[in-house]
N, C-alpha and C positions, 0 to 999 in steps of 0.2 A: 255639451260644452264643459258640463263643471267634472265629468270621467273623461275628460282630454287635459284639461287644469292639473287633474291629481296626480296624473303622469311625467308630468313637467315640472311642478312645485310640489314640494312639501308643505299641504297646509296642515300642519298639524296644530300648528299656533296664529293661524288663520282666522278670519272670520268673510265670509262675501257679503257684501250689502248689498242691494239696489244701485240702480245710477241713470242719471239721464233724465228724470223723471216728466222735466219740462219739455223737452225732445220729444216724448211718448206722447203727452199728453195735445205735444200740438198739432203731429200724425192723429191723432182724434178728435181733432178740429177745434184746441184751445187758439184762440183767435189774439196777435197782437197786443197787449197791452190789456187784456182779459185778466183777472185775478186768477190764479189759481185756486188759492185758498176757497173762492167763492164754487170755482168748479167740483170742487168735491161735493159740495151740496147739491149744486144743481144737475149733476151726472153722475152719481153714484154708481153705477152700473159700468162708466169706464175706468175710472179708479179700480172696481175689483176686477175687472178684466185685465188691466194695468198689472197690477199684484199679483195676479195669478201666475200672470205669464214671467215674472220676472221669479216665483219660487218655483215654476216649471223647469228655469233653466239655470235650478240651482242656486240660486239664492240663499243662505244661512238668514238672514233680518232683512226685513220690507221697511221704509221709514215712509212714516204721515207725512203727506203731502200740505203741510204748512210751515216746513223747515225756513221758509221764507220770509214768515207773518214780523209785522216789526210796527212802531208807532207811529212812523211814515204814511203805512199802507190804510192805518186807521183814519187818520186824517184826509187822504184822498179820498177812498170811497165811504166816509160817512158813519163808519161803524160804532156802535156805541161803547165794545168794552173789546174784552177777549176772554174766551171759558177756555183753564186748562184743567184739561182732564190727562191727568200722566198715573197710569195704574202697574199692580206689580214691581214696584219700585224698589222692595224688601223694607225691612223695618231697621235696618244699619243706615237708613235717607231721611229718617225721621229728619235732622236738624236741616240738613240739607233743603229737603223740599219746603218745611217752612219759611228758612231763608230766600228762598227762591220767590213764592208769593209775597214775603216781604218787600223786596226787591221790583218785582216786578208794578207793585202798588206804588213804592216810591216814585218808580220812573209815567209813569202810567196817570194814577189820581190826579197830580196836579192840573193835566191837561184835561181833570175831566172824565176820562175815560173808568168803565166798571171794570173791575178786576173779580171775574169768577171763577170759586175752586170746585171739579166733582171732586165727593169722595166717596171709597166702599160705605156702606153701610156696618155699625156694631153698635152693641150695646152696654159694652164699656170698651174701656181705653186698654185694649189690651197691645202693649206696647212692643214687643216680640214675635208679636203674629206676623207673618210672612206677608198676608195679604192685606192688612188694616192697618200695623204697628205705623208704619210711615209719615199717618195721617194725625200729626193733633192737632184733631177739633178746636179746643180750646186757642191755642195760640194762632190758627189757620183764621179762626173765628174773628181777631184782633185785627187784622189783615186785609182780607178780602171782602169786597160790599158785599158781596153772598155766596151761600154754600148748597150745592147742590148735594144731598143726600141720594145716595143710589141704593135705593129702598125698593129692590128687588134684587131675585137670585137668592132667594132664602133656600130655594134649589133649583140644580142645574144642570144639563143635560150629564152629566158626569156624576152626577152624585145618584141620589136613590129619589124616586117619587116624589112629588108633594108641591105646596103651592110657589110660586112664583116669589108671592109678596102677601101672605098673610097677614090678616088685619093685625093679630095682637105682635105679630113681629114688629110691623112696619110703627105702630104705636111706641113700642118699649126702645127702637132705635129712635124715632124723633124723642121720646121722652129724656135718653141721653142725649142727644146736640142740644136740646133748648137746656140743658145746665151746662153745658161748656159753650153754645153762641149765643148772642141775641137771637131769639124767636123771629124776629123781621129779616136776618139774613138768611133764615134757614127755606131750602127750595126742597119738596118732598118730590123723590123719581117715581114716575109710574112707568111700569111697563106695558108694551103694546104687543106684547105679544105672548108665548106661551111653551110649553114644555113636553113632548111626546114621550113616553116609555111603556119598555114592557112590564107588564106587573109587577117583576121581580128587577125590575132597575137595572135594565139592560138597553143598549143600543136607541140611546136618550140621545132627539133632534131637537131643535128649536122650531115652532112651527108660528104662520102670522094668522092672525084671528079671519082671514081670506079663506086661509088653508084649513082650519077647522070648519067653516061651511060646507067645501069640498069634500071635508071626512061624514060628515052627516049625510050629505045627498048618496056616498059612497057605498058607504057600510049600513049606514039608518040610525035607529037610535035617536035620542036627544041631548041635549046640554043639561048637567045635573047641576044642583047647589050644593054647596055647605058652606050652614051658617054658621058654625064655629068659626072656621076661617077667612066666611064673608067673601070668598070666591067660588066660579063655575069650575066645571072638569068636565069630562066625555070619558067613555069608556066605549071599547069595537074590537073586534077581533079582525087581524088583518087576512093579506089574502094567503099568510103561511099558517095560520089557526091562532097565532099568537094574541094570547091578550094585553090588548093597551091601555093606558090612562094618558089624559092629557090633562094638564094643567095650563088655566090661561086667566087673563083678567077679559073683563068683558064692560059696558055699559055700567053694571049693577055691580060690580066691587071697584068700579071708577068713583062712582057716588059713594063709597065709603069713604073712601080713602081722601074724597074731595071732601067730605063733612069735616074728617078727622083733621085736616092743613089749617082749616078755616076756624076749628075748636082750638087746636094748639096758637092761633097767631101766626102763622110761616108767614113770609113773603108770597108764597105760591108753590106751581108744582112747574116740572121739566119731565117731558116723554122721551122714554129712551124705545124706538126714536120712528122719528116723522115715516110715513113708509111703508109701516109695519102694520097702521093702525087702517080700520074699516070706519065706513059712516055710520055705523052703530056704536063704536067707542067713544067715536065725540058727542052722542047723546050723553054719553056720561059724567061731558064736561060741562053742560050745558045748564043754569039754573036753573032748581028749583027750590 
């Protein structure tokens, strides 16, 4: 469709988006008077099938399936707040997206409702950075009941080796928010999942802690530690002789990370995300 488009228009100052999205989603049995917003939670799997097909057929930008979300919809079905999570924004949004949460709390608190912000992880305010700049903590902190720290991705399938979410990182980033938030609104992210690459930081997937079982019964081998960085890893050779490392969290750098929230004060902690995690990870969430 979209190489019979280019013959016919000039998109040169173009852009395609998505369309239809509620049309699609009711061919996959969104039912009457159904939330969507709640459907993405509860069918994940059609939402990406959804997306797929729509940058299969040419798509430039996909859009999240809550363009619809309003304080209406909260009131019907009972919800208690709304998390926005808006990432990549650049650091020329700084004012902007504070305003935004400003804004949004305005309309929002009176009736009650929580107003939650994620934000990347850093360990200062570095205000130019492309990926973090956008976010100030401090003023976001004024704002919003809580902040959800995404204290993971210390590395990522893009970048070179190494852990997810490192205890002394994930530390020195909360050790920055609780001097720009109250400690009670601050939420530490865990991740549930993990990081595969070749030894030289090559052709790096995201794998779920399901999948590294899978790689053990596979290849053999066991789960390694290190306690500097207070998480597991795997090492295998694939079935092209390559050497791999993975990086992942597990039960036993859950229990760090759960000490360290409850040492700092946080509010608590948020899983990125429901799904991904095995019934051994939530041993980890589990007192002791």
């Amino acid at each position: 469709m979209k190489a019979f488009l280019n013959k016919k228009i000039d998109f040169s100052n173009f852009v395609i988006f998505d369309g239809a999205m509620g049309t699609m989603l009711q061919t996959y049995g969104l039912k009457a008077g159904e939330l969507p917003e709640s459907y993405n939670i509860l069918h994940p799997e059609i939402i990406k099938k959804v997306h797929k097909g729509y940058l299969d057929a040419g798509a430039d930008v996909i859009t999240t399936n809550t363009f619809g979300a309003n304080r209406l919809k909260l009131e019907k079905y009972g919800y208690d707040g709304v998390e926005v999570d808006i990432e990549g924004i650049g650091a020329d949004t700084r004012a902007e997206y504070t305003s935004f949460i400003k804004e949004l709390k305005a309309a929002l608190g009176p009736k009650g409702y929580i107003v939650s912000a994620t934000v990347p992880a850093k360990t200062a305010d570095y205000i130019n950075d492309q990926w973090t700049g956008a976010y100030d903590y401090k003023a976001i902190g004024q704002y919003a009941d809580r902040v959800v720290l995404m204290t993971y991705d210390e590395h990522w399938s893009g970048g070179t080796p190494g852990p997810v979410a490192s205890y002394d990182w994930v530390e020195d980033v909360i050790n920055f928010a609780v001097k720009e938030i109250l400690p009670q609104k601050v939420v530490m992210g865990i991740a549930a999942y993990g990081y595969d690459w070749t030894i030289d930081g090559k052709n790096g997937k995201a794998v779920t802690a399901s999948e590294i079982n899978d790689y053990i019964k596979r290849y053999g081998g066991k789960i390694l530690w290190n306690d500097t960085y207070k998480v597991p890893y795997y090492r295998y050779k694939d079935e092209k002789g390559n050497d791999r490392i993975v990086w992942f969290e597990n039960a036993q750098s859950t229990q760090f990370k759960l000490k360290l929230a409850k040492a700092k004060g946080l509010q608590g902690i948020a899983i990125w995300r429901l799904g991904l995690e095995n019934s051994e990870f939530w041993k980890g969430l589990s007192p002791k």
